[in-house]
C-alpha positions, 0 to 999 in steps of 0.5 A: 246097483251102481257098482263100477270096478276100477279100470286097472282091475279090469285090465289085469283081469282080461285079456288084450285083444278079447272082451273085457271081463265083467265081473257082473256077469262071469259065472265061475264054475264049481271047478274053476273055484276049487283050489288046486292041489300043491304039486311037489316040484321034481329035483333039478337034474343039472345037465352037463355043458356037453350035452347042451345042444340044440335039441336042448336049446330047442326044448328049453325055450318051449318050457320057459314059454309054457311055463310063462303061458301057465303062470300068466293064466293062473295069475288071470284067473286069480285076477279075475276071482279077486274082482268078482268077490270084490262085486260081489261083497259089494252087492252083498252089502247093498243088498242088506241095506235093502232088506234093512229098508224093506224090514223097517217099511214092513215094520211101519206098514204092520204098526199102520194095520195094527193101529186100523185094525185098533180103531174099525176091527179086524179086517 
């Protein structure tokens, strides 16, 4: 198989500074593959501009960077499903090709047999 994903999908689909993700060789789980539920976002409570003080501050800017965190890895992780369906459509597709190769050497090898067996008898 000589399947070579494109570099630009292997770099969205890791993550700097770890190893590059090989969608030959990653194995998703039943888990990782099963879709997540919608979740119903909570009403917006406007906060009053007097009560905006820096333990708001504070909690506000953690949010936005877990928010950031979790966006980033869910977009990861769709990368990296993308790439490995993409691998393995391909070897999908070289391995019909190879059992359409085996069927017709199989095919031959039956007619040569049937035409031995034609000629000196049943074996």
């Amino acid at each position: 198989m000589t399947f070579e994903p494109d570099p630009a999908d292997l770099a969205l689909s890791s993550i700097p500074g770890h190893e590059t993700f090989d969608p030959r060789r990653h194995r998703f789980s039943e888990e990782e593959l099963k879709p997540q539920p919608i979740m119903k976002k909570a009403r917006k409570i406007q906060v009053p501009e007097d009560q905006k003080d820096e333990k708001y501050w504070s909690r506000r800017y953690k949010n936005n960077e877990a928010a950031k965190r979790s966006r980033d890895a869910r977009r990861l992780k769709e990368n990296q499903i993308s790439v490995r369906a993409a691998f393995l459509e391909k070897e999908n597709a070289l391995l019909r090709q190879e059992v359409v190769a085996v069927r017709q050497e199989l095919s031959h090898y039956r007619a040569v047999l049937s035409r031995y067996q034609a000629q000196h008898g049943a074996l």
